[in-house]
PASEBA-1860 file (N, C-alpha, C; in nm, 3 decimals):
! residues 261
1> XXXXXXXX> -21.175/18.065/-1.783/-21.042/18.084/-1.725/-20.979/17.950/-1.691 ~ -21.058/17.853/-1.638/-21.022/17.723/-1.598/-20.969/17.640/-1.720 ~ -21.081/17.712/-1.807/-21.023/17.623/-1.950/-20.906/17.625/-2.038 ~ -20.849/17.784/-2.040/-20.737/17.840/-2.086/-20.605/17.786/-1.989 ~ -20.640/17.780/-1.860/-20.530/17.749/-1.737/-20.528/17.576/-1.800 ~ -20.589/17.530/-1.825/-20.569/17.351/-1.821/-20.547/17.342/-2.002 ~ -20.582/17.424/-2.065/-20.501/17.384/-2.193/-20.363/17.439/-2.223 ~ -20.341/17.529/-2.119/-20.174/17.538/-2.132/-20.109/17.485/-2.087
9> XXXXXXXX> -20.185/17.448/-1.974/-20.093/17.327/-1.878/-20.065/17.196/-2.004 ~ -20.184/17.179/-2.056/-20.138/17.082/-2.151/-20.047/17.091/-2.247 ~ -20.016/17.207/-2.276/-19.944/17.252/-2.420/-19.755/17.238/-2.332 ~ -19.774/17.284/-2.219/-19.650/17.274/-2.151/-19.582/17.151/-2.169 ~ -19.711/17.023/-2.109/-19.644/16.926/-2.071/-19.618/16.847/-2.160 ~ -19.696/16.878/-2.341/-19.670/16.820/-2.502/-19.522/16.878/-2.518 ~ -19.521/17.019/-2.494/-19.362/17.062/-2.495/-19.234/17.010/-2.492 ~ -19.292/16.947/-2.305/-19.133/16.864/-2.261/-19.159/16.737/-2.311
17> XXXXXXXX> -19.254/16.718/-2.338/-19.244/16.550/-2.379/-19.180/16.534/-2.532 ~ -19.182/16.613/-2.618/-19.118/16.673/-2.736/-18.989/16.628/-2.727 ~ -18.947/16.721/-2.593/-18.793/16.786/-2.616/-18.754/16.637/-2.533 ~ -18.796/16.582/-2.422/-18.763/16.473/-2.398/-18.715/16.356/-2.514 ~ -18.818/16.314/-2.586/-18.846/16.219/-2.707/-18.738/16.327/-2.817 ~ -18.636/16.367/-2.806/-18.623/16.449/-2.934/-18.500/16.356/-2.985 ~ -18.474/16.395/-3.139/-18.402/16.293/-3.190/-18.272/16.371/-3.166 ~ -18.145/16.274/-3.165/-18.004/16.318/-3.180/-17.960/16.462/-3.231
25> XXXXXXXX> -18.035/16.485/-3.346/-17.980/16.624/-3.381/-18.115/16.732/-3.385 ~ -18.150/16.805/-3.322/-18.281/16.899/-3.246/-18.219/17.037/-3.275 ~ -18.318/17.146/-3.275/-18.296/17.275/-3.263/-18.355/17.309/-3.167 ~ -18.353/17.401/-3.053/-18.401/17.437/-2.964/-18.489/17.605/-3.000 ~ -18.600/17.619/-3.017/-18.704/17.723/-2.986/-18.680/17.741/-3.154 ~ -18.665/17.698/-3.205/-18.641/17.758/-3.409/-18.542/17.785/-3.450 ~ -18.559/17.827/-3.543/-18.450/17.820/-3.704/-18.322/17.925/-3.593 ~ -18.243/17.945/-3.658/-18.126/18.005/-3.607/-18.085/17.979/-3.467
33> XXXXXXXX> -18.156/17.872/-3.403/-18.055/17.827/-3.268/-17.945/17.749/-3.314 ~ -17.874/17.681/-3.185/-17.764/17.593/-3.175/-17.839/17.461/-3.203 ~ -17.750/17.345/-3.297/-17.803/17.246/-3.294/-17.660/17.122/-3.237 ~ -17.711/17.051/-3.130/-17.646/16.987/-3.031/-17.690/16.852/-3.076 ~ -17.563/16.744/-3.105/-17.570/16.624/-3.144/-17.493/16.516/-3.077 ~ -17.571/16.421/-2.988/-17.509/16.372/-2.844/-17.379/16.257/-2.930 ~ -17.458/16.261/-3.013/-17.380/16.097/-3.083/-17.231/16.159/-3.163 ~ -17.248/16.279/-3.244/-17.120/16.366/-3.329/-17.051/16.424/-3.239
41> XXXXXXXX> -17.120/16.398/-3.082/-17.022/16.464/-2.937/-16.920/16.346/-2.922 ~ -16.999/16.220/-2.899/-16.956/16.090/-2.839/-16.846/16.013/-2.959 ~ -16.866/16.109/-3.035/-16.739/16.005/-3.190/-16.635/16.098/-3.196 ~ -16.685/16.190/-3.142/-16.592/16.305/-3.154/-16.443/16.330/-3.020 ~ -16.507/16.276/-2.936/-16.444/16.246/-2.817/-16.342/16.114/-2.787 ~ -16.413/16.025/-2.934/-16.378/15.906/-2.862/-16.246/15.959/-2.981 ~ -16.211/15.993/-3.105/-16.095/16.060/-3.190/-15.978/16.116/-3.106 ~ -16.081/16.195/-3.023/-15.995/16.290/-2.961/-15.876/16.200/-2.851
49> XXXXXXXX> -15.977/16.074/-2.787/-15.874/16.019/-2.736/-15.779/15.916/-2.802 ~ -15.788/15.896/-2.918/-15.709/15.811/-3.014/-15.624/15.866/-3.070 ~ -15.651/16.039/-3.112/-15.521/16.149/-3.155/-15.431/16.130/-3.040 ~ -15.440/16.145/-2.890/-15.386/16.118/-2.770/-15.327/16.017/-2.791 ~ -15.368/15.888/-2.762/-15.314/15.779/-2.744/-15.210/15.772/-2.902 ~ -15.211/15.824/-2.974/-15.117/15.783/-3.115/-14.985/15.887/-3.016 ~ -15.024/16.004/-3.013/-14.928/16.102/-3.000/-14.811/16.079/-2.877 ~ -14.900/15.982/-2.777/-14.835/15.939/-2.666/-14.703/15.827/-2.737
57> XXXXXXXX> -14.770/15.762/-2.795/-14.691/15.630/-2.850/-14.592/15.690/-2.923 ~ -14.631/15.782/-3.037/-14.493/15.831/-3.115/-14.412/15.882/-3.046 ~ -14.476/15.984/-2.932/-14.359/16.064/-2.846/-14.243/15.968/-2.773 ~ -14.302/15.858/-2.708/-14.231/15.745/-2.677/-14.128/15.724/-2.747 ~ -14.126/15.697/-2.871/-14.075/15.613/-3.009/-13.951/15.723/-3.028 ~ -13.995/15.849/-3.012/-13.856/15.915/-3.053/-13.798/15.973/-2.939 ~ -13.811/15.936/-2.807/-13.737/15.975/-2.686/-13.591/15.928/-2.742 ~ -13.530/15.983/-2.717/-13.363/15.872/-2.706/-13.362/15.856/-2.547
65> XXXXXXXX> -13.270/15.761/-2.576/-13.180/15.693/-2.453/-13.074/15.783/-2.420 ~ -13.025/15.818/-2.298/-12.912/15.908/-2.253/-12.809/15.823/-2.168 ~ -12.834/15.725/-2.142/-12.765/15.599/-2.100/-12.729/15.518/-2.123 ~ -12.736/15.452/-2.294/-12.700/15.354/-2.358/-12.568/15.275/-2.309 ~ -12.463/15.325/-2.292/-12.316/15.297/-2.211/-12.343/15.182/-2.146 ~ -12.450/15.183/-2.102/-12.437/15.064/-1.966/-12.433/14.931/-2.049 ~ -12.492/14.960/-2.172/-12.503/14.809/-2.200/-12.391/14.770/-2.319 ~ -12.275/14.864/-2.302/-12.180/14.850/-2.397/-12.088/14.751/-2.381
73> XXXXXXXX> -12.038/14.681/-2.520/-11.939/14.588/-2.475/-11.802/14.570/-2.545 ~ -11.678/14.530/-2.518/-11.555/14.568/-2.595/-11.557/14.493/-2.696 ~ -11.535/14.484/-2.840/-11.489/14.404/-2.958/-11.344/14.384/-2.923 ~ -11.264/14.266/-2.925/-11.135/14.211/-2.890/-11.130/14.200/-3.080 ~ -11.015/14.234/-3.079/-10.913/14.240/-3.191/-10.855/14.114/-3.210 ~ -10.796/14.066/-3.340/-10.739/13.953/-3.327/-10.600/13.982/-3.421 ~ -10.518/13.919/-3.316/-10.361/13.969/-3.329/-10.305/13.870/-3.463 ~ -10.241/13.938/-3.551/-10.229/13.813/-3.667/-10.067/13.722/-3.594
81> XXXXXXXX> -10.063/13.633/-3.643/-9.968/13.525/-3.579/-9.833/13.497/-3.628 ~ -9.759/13.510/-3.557/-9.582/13.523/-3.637/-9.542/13.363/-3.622 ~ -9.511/13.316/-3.658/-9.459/13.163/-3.688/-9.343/13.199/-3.694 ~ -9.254/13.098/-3.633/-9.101/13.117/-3.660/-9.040/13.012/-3.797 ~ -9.005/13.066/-3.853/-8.934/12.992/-3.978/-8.780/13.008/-4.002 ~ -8.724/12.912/-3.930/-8.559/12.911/-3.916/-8.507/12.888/-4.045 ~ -8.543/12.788/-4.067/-8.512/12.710/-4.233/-8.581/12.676/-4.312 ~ -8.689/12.768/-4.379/-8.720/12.791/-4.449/-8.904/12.680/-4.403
89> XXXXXXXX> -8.919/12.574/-4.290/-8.948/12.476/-4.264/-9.143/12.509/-4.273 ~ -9.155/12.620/-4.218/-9.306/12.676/-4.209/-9.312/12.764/-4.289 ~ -9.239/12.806/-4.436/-9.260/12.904/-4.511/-9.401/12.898/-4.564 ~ -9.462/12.985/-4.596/-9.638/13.019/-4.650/-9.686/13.039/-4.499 ~ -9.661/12.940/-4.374/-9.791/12.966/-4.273/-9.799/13.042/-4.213 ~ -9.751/13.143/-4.158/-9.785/13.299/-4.124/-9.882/13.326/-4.247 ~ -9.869/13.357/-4.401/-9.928/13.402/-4.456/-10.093/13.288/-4.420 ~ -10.097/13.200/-4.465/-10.199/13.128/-4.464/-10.264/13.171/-4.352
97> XXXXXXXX> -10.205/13.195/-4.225/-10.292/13.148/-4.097/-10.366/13.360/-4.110 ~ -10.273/13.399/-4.156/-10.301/13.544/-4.163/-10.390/13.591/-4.253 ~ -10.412/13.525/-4.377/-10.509/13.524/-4.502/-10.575/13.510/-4.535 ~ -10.641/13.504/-4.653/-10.729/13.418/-4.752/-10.695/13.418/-4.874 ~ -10.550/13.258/-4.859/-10.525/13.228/-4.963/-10.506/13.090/-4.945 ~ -10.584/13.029/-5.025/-10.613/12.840/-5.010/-10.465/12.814/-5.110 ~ -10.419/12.854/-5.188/-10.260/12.806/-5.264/-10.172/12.821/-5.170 ~ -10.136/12.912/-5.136/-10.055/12.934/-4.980/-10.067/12.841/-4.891
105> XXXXXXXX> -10.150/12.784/-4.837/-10.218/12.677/-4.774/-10.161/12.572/-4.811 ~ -10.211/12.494/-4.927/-10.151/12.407/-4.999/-9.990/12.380/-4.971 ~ -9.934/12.477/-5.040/-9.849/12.470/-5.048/-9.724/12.468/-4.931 ~ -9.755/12.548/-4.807/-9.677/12.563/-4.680/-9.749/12.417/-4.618 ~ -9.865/12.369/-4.599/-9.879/12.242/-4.595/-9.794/12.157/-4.628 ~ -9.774/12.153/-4.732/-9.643/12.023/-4.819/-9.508/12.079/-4.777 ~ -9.479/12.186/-4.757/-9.392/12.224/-4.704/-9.320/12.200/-4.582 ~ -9.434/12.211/-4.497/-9.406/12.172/-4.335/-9.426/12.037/-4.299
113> XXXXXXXX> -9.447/11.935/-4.342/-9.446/11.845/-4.370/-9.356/11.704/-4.419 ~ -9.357/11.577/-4.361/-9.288/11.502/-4.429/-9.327/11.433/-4.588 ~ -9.278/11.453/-4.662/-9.314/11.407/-4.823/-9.261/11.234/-4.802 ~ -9.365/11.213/-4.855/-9.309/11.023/-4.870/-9.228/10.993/-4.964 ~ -9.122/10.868/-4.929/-9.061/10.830/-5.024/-9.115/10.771/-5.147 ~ -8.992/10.790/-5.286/-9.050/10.775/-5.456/-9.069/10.629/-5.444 ~ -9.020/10.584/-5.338/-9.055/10.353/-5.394/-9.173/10.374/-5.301 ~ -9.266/10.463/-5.224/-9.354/10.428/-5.181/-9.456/10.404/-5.254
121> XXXXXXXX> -9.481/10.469/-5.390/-9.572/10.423/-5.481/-9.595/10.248/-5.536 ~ -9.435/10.208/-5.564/-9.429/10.088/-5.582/-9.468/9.994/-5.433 ~ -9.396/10.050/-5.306/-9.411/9.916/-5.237/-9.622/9.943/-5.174 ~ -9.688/10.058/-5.171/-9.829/10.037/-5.143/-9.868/9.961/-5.264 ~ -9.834/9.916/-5.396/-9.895/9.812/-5.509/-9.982/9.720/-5.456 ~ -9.838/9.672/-5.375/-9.885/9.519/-5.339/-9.977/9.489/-5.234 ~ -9.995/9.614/-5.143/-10.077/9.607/-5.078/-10.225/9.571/-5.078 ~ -10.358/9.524/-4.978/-10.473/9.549/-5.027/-10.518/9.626/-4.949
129> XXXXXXXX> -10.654/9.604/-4.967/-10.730/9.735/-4.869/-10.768/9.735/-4.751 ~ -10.784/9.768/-4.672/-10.777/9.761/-4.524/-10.673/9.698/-4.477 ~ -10.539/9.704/-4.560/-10.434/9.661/-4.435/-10.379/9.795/-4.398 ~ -10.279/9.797/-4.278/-10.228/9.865/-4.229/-10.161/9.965/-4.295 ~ -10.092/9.981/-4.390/-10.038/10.038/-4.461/-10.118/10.140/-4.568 ~ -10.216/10.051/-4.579/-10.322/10.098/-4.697/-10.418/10.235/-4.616 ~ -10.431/10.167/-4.470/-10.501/10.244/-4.410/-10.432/10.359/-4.368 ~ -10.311/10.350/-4.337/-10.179/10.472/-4.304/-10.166/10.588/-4.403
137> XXXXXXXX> -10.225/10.515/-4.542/-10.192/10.601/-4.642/-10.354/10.708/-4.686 ~ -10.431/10.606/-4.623/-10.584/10.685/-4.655/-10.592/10.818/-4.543 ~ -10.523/10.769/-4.396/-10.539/10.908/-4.326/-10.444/10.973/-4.364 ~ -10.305/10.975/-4.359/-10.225/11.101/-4.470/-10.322/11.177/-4.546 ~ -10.389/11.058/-4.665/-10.422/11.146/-4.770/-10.541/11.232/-4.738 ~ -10.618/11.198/-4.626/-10.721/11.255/-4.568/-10.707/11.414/-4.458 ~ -10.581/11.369/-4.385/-10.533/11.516/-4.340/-10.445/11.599/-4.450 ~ -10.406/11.570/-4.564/-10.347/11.671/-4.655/-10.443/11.712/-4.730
145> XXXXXXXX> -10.588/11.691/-4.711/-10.699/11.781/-4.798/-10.769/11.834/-4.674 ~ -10.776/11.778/-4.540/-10.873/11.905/-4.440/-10.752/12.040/-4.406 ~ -10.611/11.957/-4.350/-10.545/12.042/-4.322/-10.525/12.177/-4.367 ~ -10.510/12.188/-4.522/-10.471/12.286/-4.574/-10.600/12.382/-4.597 ~ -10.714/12.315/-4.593/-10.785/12.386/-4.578/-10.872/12.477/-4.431 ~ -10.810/12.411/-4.322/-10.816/12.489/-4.235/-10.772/12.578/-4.178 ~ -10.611/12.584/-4.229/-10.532/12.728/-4.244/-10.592/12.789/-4.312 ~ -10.689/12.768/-4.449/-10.729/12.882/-4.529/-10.860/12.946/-4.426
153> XXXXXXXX> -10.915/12.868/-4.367/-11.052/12.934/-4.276/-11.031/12.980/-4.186 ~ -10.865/12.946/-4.114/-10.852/13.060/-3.975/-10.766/13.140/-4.081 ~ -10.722/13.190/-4.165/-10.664/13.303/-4.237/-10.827/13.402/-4.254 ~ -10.902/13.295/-4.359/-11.014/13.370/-4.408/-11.072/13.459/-4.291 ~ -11.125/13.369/-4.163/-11.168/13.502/-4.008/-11.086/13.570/-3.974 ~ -10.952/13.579/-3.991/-10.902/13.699/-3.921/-10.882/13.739/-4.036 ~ -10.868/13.765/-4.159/-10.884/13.884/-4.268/-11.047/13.950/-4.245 ~ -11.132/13.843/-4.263/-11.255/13.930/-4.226/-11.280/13.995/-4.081
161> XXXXXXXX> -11.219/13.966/-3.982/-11.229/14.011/-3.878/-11.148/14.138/-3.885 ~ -11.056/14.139/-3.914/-10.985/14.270/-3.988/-11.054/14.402/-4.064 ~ -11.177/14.282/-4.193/-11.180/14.400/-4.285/-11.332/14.451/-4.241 ~ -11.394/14.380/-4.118/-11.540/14.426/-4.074/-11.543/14.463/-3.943 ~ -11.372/14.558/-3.885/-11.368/14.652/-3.777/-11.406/14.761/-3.794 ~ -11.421/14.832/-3.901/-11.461/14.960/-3.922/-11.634/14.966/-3.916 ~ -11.697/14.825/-3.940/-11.833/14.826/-3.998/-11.896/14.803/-3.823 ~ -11.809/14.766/-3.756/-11.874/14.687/-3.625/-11.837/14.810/-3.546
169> XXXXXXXX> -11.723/14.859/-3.532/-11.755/14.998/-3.468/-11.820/15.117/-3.537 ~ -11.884/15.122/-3.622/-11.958/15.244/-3.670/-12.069/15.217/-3.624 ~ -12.157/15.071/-3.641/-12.280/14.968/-3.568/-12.264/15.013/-3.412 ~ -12.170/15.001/-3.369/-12.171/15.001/-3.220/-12.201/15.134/-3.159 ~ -12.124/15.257/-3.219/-12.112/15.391/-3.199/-12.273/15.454/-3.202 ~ -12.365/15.411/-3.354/-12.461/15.433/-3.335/-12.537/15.418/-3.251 ~ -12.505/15.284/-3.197/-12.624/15.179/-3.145/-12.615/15.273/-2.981 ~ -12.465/15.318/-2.934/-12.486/15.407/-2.817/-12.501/15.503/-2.854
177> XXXXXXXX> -12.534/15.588/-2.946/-12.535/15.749/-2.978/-12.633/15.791/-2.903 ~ -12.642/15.883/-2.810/-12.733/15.899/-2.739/-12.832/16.051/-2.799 ~ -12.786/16.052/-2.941/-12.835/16.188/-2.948/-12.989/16.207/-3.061 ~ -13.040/16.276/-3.136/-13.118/16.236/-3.187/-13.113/16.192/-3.302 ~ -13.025/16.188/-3.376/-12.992/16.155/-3.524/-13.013/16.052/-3.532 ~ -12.945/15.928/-3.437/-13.014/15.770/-3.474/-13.069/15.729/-3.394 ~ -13.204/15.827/-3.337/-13.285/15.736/-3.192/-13.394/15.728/-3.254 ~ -13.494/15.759/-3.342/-13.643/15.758/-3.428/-13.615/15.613/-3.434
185> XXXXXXXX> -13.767/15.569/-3.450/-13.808/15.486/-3.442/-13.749/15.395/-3.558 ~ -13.740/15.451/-3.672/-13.660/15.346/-3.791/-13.549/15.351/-3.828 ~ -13.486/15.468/-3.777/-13.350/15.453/-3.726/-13.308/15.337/-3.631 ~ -13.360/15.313/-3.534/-13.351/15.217/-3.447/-13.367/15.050/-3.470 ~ -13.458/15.082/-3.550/-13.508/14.936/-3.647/-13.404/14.858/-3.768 ~ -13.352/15.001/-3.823/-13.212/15.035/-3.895/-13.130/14.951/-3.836 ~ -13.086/15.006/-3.741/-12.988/14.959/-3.662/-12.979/14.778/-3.576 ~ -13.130/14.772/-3.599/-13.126/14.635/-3.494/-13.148/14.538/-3.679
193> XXXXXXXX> -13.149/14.569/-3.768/-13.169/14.496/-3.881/-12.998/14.461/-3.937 ~ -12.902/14.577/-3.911/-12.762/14.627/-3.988/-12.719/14.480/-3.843 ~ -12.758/14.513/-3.718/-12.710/14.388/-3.581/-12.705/14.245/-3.644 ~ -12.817/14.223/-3.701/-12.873/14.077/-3.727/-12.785/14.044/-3.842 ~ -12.740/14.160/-3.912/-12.665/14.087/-4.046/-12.534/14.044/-4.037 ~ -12.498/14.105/-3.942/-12.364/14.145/-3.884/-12.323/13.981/-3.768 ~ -12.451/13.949/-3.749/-12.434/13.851/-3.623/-12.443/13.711/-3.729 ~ -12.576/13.740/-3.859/-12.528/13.667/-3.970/-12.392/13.562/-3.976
201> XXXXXXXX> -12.330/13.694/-4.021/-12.167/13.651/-4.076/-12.098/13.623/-4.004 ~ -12.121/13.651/-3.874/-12.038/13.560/-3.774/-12.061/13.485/-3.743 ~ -12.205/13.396/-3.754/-12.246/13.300/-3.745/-12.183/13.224/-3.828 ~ -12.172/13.237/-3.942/-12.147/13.183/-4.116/-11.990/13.167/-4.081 ~ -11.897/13.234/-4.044/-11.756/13.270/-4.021/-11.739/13.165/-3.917 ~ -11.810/13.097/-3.821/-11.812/13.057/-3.721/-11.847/12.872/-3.702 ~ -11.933/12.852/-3.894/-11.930/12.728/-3.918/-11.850/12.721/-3.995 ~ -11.781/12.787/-4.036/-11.669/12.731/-4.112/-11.587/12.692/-4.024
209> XXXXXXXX> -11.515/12.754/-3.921/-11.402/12.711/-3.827/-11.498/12.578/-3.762 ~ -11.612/12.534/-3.756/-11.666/12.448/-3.657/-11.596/12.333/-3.774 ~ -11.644/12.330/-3.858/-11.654/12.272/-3.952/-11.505/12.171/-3.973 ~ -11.427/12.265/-3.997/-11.223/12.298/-3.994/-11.210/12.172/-3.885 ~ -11.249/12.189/-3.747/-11.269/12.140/-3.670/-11.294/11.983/-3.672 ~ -11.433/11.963/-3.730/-11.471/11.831/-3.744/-11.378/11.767/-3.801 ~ -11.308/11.807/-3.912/-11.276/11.768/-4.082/-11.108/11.691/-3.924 ~ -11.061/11.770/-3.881/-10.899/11.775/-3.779/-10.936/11.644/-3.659
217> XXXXXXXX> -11.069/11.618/-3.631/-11.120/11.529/-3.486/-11.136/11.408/-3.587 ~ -11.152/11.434/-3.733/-11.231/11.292/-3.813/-11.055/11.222/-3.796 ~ -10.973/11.304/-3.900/-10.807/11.257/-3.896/-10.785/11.195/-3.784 ~ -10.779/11.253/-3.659/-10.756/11.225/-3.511/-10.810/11.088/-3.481 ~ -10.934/11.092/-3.510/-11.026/10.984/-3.502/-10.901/10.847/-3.574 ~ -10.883/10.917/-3.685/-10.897/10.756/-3.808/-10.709/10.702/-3.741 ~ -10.638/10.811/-3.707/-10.505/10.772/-3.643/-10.531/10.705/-3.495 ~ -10.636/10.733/-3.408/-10.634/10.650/-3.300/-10.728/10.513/-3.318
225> XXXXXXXX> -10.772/10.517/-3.420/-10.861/10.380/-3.439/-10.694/10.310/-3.501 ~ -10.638/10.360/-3.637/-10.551/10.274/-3.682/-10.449/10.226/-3.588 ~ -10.432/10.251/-3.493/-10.341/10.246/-3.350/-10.387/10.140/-3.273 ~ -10.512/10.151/-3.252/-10.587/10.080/-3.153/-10.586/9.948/-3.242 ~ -10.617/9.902/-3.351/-10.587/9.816/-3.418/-10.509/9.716/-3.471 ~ -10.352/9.815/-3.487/-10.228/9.754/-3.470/-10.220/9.684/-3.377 ~ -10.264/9.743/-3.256/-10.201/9.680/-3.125/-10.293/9.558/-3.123 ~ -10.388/9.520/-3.188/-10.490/9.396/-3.140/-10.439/9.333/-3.275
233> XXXXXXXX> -10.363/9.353/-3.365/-10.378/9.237/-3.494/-10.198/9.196/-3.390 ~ -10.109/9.282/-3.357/-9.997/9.237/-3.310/-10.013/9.134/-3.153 ~ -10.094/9.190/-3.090/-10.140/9.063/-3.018/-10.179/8.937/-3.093 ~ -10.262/8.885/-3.178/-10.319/8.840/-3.211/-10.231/8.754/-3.316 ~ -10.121/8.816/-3.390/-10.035/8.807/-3.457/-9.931/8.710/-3.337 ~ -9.875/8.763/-3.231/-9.795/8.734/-3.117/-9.856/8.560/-3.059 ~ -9.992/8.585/-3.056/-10.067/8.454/-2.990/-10.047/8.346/-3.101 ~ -10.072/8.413/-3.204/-10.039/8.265/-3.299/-9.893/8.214/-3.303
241> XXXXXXXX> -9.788/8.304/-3.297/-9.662/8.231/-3.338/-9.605/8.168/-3.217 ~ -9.691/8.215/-3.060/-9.639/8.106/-2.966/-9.710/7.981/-2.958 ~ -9.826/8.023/-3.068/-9.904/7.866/-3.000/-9.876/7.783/-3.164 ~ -9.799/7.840/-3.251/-9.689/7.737/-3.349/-9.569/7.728/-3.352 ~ -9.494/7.794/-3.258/-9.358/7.741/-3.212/-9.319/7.759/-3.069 ~ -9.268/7.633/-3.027/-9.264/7.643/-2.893/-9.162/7.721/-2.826 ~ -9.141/7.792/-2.758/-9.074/7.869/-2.681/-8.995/7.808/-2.570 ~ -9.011/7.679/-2.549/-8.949/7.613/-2.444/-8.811/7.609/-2.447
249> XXXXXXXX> -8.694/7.541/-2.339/-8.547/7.549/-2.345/-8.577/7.432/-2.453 ~ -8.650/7.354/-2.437/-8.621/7.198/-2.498/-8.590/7.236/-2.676 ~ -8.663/7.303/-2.686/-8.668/7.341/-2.851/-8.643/7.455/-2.907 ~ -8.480/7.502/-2.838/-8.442/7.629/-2.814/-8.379/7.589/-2.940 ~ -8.333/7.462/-3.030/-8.267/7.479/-3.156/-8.369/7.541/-3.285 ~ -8.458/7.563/-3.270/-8.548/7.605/-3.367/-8.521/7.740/-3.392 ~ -8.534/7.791/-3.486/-8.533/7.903/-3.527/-8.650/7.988/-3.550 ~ -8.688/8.102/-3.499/-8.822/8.161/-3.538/-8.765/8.272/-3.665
257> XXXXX> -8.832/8.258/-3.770/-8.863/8.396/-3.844/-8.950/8.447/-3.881 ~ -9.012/8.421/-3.860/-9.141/8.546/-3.913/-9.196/8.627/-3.791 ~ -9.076/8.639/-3.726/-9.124/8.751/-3.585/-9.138/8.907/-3.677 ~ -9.221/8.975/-3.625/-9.220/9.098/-3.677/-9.099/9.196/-3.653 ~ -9.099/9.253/-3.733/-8.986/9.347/-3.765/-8.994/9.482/-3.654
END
């Protein structure tokens, strides 16, 4: 009896040591039980929270906004420009300043403008280079090629500012639509890609007028240098003819001529 009692005790305690030591996937008491797998639990769980975490993120992605408004802002219009033309004096520049037409330009340029006289060809001949005259004639010729072309670049932005109002409020309308048609996620992406192209061309629209700009400060430039110059060769001019003819009463019979004109 002692012997039967202590070999079952043994068979018990081979039992749990079995089921203890048992591998990942076990059947419990034989064929047709449940078979329980700690590790196809633990991969299975960890999915389950990654289906979650995706579903969270997309749900995010297609919330819309119901408040967009706040961050809205007005597009200002640009009024095209009436020039007054009494006598005929600014004909083309309304169109030019209103356009994009560089002949128009040109041409109301020369228009509004003083034209030099026909012996001016003959009397710059004799001139050389870097004198006064020579230099008078290089900035002329230098503001009658930026000029006319900077009427064509404030014409050219306000025609395009004109013809990309329809494109910037349809951009804008979306961009607040608060509803679901353009709030998904690549709709939205859509929209911030259509922004960037849009900010593009106004960038691009925006070196040209910078540009217009430089070309109008260079002219400016070359007329206050030729100014500043005159006035130091006419000093300089002035110092020599008193220190070769005297100015005194004593030698008031002398005659000066070569005073400047």
């Amino acid at each position: 009896m002692r012997f039967n009692m202590t070999n079952r005790r043994k068979w018990t305690i081979a039992v749990a040591a079995v089921l203890l030591t048992a591998t990942p996937s076990f059947a419990l008491f034989g064929m047709g039980d449940i078979v329980f797998d700690p590790t196809s639990y633990g991969s299975l769980v960890q999915q389950l929270t990654t289906v979650r975490t995706q579903y969270t993120m997309l749900k995010n992605n297609i919330t819309h906004f119901s408040i967009k408004q706040q961050w809205q802002t007005t597009l200002h219009a640009l009024e095209n420009v009436n020039v007054a033309n009494m006598f005929g004096e600014t004909a083309g520049i309304r169109i030019a300043l209103n356009t994009n037409s560089p002949s128009t330009s040109t041409t109301a340029w020369k228009t509004a403008t003083i034209s030099m006289n026909s012996g001016t060809s003959s009397y710059l001949q004799g001139q050389s280079l870097g004198s006064s005259r020579m230099s008078q004639l290089a900035m002329i010729e230098t503001a009658d090629a930026i000029s006319p072309d900077c009427l064509t670049a404030v014409g050219q932005y306000r025609s395009n500012r004109t013809e990309n109002a329809t494109a910037n409020s349809s951009l804008l309308s979306d961009q607040f639509d608060s509803s679901d048609d353009t709030n998904s996620e690549v709709q939205q992406l859509n929209l911030l890609n259509a922004s960037e192209a849009q900010k593009l061309s106004e960038m691009q629209a925006q070196g040209t007028l910078h540009t217009c700009l430089a070309g109008q400060m260079t002219v400016a430039n070359m007329e206050r240098r030729n100014a500043a110059v005159e006035d130091l060769n006419t000093a300089v001019f002035v110092q020599q003819q008193r220190a070769s003819n005297d100015t005194s009463a004593a030698n008031e019979g002398s005659t000066w001529d070569s005073y400047l004109p």
